[in-house]
Structure formats: C-alpha cells, structure tokens
Legacy VTK file of the C-alpha trace (Angstrom):
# vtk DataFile Version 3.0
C-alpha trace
ASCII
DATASET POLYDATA
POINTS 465 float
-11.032 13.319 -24.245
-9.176 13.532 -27.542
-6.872 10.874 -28.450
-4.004 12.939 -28.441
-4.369 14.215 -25.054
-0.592 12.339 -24.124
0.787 14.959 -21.985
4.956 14.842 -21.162
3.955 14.479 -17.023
1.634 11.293 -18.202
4.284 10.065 -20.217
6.951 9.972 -18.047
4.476 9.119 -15.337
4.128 5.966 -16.911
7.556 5.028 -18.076
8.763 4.995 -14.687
6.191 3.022 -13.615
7.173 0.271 -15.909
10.753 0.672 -15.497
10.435 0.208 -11.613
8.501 -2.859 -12.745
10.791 -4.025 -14.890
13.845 -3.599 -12.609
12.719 -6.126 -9.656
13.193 -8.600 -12.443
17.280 -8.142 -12.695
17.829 -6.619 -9.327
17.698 -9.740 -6.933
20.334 -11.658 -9.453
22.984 -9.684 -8.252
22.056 -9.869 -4.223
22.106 -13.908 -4.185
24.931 -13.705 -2.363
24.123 -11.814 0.006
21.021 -13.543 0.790
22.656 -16.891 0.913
24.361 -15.865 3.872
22.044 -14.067 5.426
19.933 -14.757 8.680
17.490 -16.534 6.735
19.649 -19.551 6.062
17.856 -20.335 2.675
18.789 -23.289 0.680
19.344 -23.693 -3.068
15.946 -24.542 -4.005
14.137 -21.169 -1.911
17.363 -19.279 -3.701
15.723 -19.802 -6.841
12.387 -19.036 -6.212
13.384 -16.319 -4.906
14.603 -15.507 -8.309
12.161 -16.767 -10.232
8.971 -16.316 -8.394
8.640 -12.893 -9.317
9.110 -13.705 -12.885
6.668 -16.337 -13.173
3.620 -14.945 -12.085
4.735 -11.785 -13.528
4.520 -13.759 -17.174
1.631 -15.743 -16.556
-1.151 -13.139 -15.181
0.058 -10.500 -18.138
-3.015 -11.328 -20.580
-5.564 -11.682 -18.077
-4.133 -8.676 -16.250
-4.400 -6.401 -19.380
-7.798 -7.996 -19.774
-8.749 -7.033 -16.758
-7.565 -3.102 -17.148
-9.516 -3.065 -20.905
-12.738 -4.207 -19.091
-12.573 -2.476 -15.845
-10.773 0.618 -16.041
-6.889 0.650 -16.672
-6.126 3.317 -14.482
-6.918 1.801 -11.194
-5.553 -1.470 -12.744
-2.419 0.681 -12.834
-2.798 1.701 -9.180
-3.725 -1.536 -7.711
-1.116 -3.199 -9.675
1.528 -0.164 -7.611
-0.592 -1.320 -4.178
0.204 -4.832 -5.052
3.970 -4.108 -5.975
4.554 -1.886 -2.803
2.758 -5.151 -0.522
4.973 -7.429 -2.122
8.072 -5.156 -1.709
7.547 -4.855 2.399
6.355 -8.063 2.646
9.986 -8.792 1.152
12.184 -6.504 3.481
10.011 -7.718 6.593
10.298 -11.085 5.704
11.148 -13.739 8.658
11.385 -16.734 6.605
12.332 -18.014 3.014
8.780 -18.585 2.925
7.538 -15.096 3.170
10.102 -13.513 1.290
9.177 -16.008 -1.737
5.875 -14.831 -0.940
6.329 -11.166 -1.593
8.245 -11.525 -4.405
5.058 -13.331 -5.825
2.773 -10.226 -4.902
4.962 -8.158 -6.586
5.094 -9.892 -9.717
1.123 -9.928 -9.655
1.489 -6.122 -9.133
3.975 -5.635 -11.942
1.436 -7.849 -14.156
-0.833 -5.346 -13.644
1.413 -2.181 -13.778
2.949 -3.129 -17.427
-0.117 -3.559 -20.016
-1.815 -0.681 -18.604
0.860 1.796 -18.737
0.997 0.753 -22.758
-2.495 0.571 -23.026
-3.078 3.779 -21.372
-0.023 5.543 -24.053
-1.903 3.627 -27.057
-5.175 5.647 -25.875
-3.918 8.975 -25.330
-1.371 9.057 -28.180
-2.786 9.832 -31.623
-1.577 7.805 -34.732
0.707 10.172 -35.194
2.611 10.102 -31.915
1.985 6.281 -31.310
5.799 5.442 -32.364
6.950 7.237 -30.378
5.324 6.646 -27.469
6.147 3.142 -27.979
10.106 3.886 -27.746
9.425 5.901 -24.926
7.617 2.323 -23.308
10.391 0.038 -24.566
13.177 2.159 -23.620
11.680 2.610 -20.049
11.576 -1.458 -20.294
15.305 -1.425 -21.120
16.501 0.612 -18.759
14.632 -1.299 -15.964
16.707 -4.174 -17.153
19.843 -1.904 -16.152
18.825 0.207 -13.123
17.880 -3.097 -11.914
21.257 -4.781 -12.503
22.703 -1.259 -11.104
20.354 -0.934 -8.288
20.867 -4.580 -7.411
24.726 -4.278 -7.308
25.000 -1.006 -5.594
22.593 -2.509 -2.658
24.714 -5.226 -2.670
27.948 -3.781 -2.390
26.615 -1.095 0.468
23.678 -1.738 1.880
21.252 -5.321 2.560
19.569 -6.916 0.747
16.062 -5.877 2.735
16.898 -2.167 2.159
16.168 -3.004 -2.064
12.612 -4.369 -0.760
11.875 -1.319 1.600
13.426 1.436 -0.661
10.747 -0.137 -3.198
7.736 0.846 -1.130
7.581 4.650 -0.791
8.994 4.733 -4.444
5.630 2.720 -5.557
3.548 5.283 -3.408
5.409 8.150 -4.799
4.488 6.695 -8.610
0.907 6.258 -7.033
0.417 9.726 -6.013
2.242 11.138 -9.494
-0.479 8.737 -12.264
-3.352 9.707 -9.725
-2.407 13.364 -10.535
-1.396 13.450 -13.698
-2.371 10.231 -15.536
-6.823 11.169 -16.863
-9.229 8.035 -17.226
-9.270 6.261 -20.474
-12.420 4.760 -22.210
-13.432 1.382 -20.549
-14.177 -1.695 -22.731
-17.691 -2.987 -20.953
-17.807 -5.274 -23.321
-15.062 -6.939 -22.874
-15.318 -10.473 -20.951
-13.138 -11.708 -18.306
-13.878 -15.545 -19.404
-12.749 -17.017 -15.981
-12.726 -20.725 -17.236
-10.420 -19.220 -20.486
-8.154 -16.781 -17.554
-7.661 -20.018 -15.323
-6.880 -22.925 -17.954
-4.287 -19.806 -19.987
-2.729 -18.936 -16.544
-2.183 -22.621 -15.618
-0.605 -22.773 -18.949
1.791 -20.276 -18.554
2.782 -20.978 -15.281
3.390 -24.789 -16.294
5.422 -23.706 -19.619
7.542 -20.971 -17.507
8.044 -23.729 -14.658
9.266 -26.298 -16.837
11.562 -23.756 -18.834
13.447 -21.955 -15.859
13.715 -25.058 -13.861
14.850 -27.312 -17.126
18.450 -26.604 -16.384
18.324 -27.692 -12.630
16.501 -30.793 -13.289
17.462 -32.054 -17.002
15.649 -31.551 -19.670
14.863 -34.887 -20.015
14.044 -35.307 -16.706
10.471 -37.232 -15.944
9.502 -33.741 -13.814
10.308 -31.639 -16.322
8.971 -33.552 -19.420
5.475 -33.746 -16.933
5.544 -30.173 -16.757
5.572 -29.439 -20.501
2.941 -31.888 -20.923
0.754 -30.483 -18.946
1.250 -27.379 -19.980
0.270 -28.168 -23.404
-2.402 -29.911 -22.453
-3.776 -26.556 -20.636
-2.889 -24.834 -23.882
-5.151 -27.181 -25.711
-7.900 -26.967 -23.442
-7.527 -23.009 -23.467
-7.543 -22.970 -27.265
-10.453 -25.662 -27.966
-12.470 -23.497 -24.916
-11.743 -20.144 -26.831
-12.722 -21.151 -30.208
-15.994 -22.142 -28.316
-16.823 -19.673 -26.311
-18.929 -16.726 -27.188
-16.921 -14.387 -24.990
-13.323 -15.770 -25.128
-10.200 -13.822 -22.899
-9.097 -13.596 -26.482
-9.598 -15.855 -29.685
-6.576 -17.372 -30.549
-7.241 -16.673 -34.215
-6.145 -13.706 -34.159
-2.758 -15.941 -34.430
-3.612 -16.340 -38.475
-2.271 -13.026 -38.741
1.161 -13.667 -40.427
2.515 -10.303 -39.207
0.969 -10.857 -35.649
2.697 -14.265 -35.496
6.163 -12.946 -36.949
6.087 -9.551 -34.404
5.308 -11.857 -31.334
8.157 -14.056 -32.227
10.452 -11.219 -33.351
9.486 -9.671 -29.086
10.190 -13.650 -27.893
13.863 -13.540 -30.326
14.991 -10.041 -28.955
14.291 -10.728 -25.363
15.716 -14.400 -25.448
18.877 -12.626 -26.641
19.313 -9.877 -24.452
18.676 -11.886 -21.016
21.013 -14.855 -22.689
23.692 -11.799 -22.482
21.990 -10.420 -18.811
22.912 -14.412 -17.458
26.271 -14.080 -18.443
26.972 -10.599 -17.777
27.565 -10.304 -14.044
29.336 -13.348 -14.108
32.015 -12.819 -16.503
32.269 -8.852 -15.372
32.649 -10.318 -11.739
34.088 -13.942 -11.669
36.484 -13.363 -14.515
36.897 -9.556 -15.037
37.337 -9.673 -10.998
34.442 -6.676 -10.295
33.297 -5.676 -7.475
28.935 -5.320 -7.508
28.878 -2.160 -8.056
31.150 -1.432 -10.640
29.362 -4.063 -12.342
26.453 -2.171 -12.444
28.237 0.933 -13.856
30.216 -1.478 -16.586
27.123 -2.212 -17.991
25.665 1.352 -18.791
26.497 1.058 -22.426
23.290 -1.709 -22.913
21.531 1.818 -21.896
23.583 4.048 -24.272
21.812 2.726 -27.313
18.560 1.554 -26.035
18.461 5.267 -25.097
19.287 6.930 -28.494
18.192 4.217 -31.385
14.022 4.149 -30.626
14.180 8.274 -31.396
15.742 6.981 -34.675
13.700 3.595 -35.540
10.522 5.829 -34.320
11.199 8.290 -37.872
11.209 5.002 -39.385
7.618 3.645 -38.288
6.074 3.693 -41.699
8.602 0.474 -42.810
9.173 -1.690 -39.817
10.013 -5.124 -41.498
13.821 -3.570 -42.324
13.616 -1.839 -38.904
12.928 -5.200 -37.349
14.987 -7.272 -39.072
18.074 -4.885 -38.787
17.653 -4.300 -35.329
16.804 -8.472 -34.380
20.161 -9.084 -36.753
22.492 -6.536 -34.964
21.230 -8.555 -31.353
22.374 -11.656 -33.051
25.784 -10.456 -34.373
26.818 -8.494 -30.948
26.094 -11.624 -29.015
28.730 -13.739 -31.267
31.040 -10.751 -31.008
30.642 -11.202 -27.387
31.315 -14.657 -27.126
34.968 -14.146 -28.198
35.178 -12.387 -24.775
37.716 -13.816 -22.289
39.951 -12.651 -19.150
42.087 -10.524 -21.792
39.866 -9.265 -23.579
40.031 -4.930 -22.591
36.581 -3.956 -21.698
36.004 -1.256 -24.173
35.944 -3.853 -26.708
33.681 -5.769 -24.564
31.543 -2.755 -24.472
31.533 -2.023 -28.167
29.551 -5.268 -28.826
27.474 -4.455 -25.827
25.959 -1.415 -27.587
25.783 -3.429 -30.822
23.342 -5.376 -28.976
21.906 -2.461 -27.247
21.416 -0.563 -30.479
19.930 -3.750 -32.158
17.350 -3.996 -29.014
16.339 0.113 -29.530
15.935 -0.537 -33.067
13.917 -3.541 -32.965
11.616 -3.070 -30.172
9.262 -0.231 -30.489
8.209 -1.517 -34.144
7.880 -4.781 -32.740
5.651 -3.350 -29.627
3.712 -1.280 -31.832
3.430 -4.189 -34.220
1.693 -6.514 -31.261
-0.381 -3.849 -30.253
-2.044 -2.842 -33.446
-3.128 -6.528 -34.385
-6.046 -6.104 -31.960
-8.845 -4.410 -31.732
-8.363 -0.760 -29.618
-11.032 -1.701 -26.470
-8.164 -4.473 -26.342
-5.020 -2.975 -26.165
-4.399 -3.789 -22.238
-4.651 -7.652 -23.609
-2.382 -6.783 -26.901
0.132 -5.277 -24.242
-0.115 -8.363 -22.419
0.418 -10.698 -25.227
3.000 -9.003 -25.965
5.306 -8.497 -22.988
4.290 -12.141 -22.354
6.254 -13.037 -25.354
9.215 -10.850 -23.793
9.241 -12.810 -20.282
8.763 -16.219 -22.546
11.915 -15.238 -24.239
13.559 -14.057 -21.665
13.315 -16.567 -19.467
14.345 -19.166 -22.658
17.368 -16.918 -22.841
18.369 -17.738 -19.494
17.153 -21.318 -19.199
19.457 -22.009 -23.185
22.659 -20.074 -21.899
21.935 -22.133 -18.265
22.408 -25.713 -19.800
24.985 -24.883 -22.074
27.376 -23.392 -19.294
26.207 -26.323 -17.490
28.121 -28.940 -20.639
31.268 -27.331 -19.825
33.999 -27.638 -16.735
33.957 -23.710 -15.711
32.397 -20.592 -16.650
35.028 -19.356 -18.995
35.095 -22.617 -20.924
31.480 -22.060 -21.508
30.490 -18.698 -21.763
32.119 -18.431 -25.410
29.999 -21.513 -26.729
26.405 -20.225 -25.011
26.248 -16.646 -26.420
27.749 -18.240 -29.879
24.732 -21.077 -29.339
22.103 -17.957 -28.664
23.637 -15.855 -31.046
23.048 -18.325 -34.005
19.497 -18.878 -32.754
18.485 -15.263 -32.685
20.202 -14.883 -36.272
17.979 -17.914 -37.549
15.000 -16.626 -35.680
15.464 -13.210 -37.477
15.399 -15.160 -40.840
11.957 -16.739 -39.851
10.487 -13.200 -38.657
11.153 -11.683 -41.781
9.920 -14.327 -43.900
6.294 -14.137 -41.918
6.454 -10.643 -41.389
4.204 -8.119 -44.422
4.741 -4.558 -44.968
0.674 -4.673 -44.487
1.033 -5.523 -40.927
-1.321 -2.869 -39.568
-4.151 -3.618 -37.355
-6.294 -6.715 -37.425
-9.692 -4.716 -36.697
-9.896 -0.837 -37.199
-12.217 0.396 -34.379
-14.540 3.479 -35.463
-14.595 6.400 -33.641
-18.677 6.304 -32.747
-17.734 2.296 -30.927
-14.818 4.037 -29.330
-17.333 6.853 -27.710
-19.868 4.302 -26.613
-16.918 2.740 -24.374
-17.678 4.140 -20.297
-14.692 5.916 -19.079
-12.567 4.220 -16.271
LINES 1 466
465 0 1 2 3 4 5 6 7 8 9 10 11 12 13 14 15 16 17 18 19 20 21 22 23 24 25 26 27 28 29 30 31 32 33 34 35 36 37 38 39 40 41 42 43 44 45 46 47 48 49 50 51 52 53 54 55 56 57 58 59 60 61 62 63 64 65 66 67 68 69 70 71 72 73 74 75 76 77 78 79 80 81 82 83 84 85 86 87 88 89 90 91 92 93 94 95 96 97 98 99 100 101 102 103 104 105 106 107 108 109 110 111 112 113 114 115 116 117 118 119 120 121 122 123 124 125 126 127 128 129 130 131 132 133 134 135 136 137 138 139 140 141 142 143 144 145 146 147 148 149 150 151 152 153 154 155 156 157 158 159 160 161 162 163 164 165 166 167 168 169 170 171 172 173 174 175 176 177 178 179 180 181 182 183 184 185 186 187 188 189 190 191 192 193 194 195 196 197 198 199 200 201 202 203 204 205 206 207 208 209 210 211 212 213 214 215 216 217 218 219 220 221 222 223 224 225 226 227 228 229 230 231 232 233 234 235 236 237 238 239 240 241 242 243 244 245 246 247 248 249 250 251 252 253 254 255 256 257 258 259 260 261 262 263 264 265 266 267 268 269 270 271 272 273 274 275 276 277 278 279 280 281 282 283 284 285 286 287 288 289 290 291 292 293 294 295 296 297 298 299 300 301 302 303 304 305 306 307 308 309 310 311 312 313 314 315 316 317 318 319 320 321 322 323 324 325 326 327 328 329 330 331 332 333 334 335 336 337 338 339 340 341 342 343 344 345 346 347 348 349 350 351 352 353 354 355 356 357 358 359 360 361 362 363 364 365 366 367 368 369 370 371 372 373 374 375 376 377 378 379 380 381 382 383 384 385 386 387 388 389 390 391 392 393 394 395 396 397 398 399 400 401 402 403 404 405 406 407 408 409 410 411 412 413 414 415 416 417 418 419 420 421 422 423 424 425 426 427 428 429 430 431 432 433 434 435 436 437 438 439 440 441 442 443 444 445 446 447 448 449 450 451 452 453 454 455 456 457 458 459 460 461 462 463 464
C-alpha cells in the first residue's frame, strides 16, 4: 500500500472516531445534576469518579495502548478499543448501582485509550509527507470538537432527556463507527518488532494513574494533605522505577531518552500548556454561563459554539504553515494565554458577545497551536512507533488537562463564591500558559523533525495488521 493511500471516507472515518472519544470526557460534567438526584442516590465521592474515572484510565493506558496497536495491528486496536467503548457505554445506561456505572465509565476510557493513538497512527501511515499537516488538523480539530459536542451533547441530554439515554445513545453510534473503519479504514504495516515490555507497561501505568489521582483529587483533599502528598510520592517513585527499568532493558515500552530531544521536550510541554488552558476555561465555562449568566443546559451548549468556530477554520491555516512551526506554536500557545485573561474580566454584566470574542481568541490560539504541536510529538519517533508517539502525546493533553481543572479547582476554592473567584483562576492559568509559552519557545529548534528517519526497505519488512 502506498503511503499516500489516505482516502476522504478513512479520514473522516477516523475523526469521528476520536471525536466520539473525546466527547465522553466533557459530556457527564454537565449531567451531575441530574445524576445526583437520580435513583441511584450517589454520594459526593461516587459523583466524582464518575467524572473522573473515565479520564484516568483514559490517560494512563494511552502509551501502552498505542504500543499495543504499533505491535499488533492498529486497526483491530481501533475496533476493540470501539467494542470496549460501546461495553462501557451500556454497562453505563444499565447500571443499578454507583458501582457499576463507575465501572463502565472505566471500560470506556480503556476503549477510548485504544481508539485515540490508533486513529493518528493509522493517518501518520496512510498520509504522505506531504499531506501529514493536514491530516493532523483534521485529528486535532476532531479532538476539539469532541470537547464541544460533548459539552453540547451533555447539556442537551440534560435538559431533555436522562442521563442513561447519553450512555445508550453511545452504543449503536460505536457500532455504527465499527462497521464504517471495517469498510473503509485498509490494514497498516505492523511493527513485530516492537515489544510490549509488561514489567515497563505496569510500573508506567501505575505511574500515571498515581500522578492523575493525586492531581484531580488535590483540590478535594488539600494539596498538602498526607493522602495526597503519598500519592505523588509514589507516583514518582513508579516513574523512577519505570525510567531506571527502561534504560535497562533491551526491549523497553519506550526509552525515555528520546526525552534529550529539546524539540520533543518543548512540543510535549507546548500539548500539556494548550490543554491545561483550554479545560482551565471548560471548568469554568458551564458554571459562569449557568450559575451567573442564568442558562439553561442546553443553551449552554449552543453558547459555547464559538470554541468550535476557530478550532474549525485556524488548523486549514497553521497547516500552510507546517514548514515553520516554532512561530506557529508560540503564536497560537500565546493567543490561549491572552484570551483566558481577557476572559477573566468576565462578570454578570459582561454582554456575551464580548464573552465570546475572547472565546474564539482562545479557540483560534488552540487551532493554531495544535496540529504543529501533534505533528511535532509524532515525528520525534521512529514510524513502526507512531501508535506510542500518539500516545505520548495525547497523554500530555489529558496531563494538562486534568492540571487545568485541578489549578482553576483550588483557586475557586480560596474565594467565598464563584464570581469572586472565577476572575482570579483564569488570570492565575492565563499567566501560567503565557510563562509556559516562553519556556516552549526557548527549548523548541526550527530542526525539530524526526528523531529516527525510518527507510523505506525496514518499513516493507513490517507484517501488515
């Protein structure tokens, strides 16, 4: 197969897989009241897991989920991860208990772990150099608008419907996607010699799940808290052992050297700055729109379309721009920064069209940023790898994000009421991104480019999978 066999129906194939991925993350935010007082009777605690189950094993299995795809075929990593996701999703809308619906929301998150690096590794494959940046704003802009159809999707449900009808409606759509990659999505070379390293996939998976923990629950608990500061010990203790058992091993998950790239290192944090941005703005969003705006769910959803307007238009822009991403990147990372202080001058006067002028600053600032940046991730490995550069990467997103969250959480939390507070957390956020953009762009080299350049005779010997 040539590499430049992307076809439109493959494309868009897998960009809605991805965005239907991506949208479970958002969606449930907006239902929490509902399920509060629902027949269920959950408490606080199985509220938030809830939440946040989804999200961390989502994060966590990423890398050993692209692995996975790279060594075994990424394709039917792809449609297990969609069997997974649809499980999860009735599991969910079935669910008896707390218990069970936490549950689900865990299977889906291991199905979405597998959906998302092989839907980018299977683009990188088809799509020739020269269509590459594109296809990567095709990918990030399916990632953004998950973000959105999922804060839509989530307030229209809640506004009309329950929340188990979000669940079911979730489970013919993932059979639907099924059916459309089986037809129209071909195999891609395999990587057989790629190794799973399950000592390396356990000990970096512990890791993430303890770092992800201790970030999302910080807020609840204190930061200082003895539970919280055990957490991030262990945590980086299991990133130690990970590292010291990589550097090792003759057939590591991946070798964390790769990390003396300069430009790999500025890119990842560049993806962990643009994410921990846009879900600082996502926290606050529904809340000021709803508890001081006074919207209903659903309208919320609609008031936020203009996050899509420019995550929609910008990539076909910053994708002409490929050949120079440091000023793409550091435009796009600065414009996230400067909408979110723009925003924090919002209060109950402020008229929404203002309010949505600084959301598409941000919005335009995410389209800008984010292909080059996903491209940029991708292209410091090797090709067999690109299911495990995928996961690296989007595991730097759902870091960020959930930072994002976890900042803008604890600095409402200093203050008496949301309004008091929401004007100091996205100024907070906003000055971090802008000083995180500084650091990106010193690390960052024009000769970011690929850390290994695979030959086209090693790409043939690969099986196809």
């Amino acid at each position: 197969m040539p590499p430049h066999a992307l076809k439109r129906s493959t494309l868009l194939a897998l960009c809605a897989c991805v965005l239907v991925a991506q949208s479970m993350v958002a969606a449930v935010n907006l239902l929490i009241p509902q399920l509060s007082s629902s027949s269920l009777h959950p408490s606080h605690a199985e509220i938030l897991w809830t939440v946040d189950a989804y999200v961390i094993v989502f994060a966590s299995l990423l890398i050993p989920a692209g692995a996975l795809g790279d060594r075994y075929g990424r394709k039917g990593a792809l449609l297990a991860g969609l069997g997974l996701f649809a499980a999860g999703a009735a599991a969910g809308a079935l669910a008896p208990s707390p218990a069970l619906l936490i549950a689900g929301r865990g299977i889906s998150g291991a199905g979405a772990a597998l959906i998302t690096p092989a839907t980018m590794s299977i683009l990188m494959r088809l799509a020739g150099p020269e269509r590459r940046a594109q296809a990567m704003a095709s990918w990030t802009l399916a990632i953004g608008l998950g973000g959105m159809f999922g804060n839509l999707g989530g307030g229209l449900v809640g506004q009309f419907l329950t929340w188990r009808a979000l669940f079911g409606a979730m489970v013919p759509l993932a059979a639907l996607l099924a059916v459309t990659v089986a037809l129209t999505t071909p195999r891609t070379q395999r990587a057989a010699g790629n190794h799973l390293d399950p000592l390396g996939t356990l000990l970096l998976t512990a890791a993430l799940v303890a770092l992800l923990f201790g970030i999302i629950e910080g807020p609840a608990y204190g930061w200082g808290s003895a539970r919280i500061l055990a957490v991030f010990a262990v945590g980086a203790v299991l990133t130690a052992a990970f590292t010291l058992h990589a550097l090792r091993s003759r057939t590591p998950l991946f070798d964390p050297r790769v990390f003396h790239s300069p430009g790999l290192r500025a890119t990842t944090l560049g993806m962990t700055t643009g994410f921990f941005g846009l879900f600082a703005l996502f926290y606050v969003n529904s809340q000021y729109l709803q508890g001081v705006k006074g919207y209903g769910p659903a309208l919320t959803g609609v008031a936020v379309v203009p996050l899509i307007v420019g995550m929609a238009l910008v990539p076909k822009l910053a994708a002409r721009w490929a050949s120079r991403p440091r000023p793409v990147i550091g435009a796009g990372l600065a414009l996230i920064g400067l909408g979110l202080l723009g925003a924090s001058t919002a209060d109950a006067g402020t008229p929404y069209a203002l309010y949505a002028c600084w959301l598409l600053v941000i919005s335009a600032g995410a389209g800008l940023s984010m292909p080059a940046l996903t491209l940029g991730v991708v292209t410091s490995l090797p090709a067999h790898q690109t299911g495990l550069g995928s996961g690296l990467g989007t595991s730097a997103r759902e870091i960020g994000a959930a930072l994002g969250i976890a900042v803008t959480g604890t600095v409402l939390a200093s203050h008496p009421t949301f309004t008091d507070g929401m004007g100091p957390a996205l100024r907070t956020v906003g000055v971090l991104v802008l000083a995180a953009t500084a650091a990106v762009m010193a690390g960052y080299r024009e000769s970011t480019g690929p850390s290994h350049t695979p030959t086209a005779s090693a790409d043939a010997k690969q099986p196809v999978a």
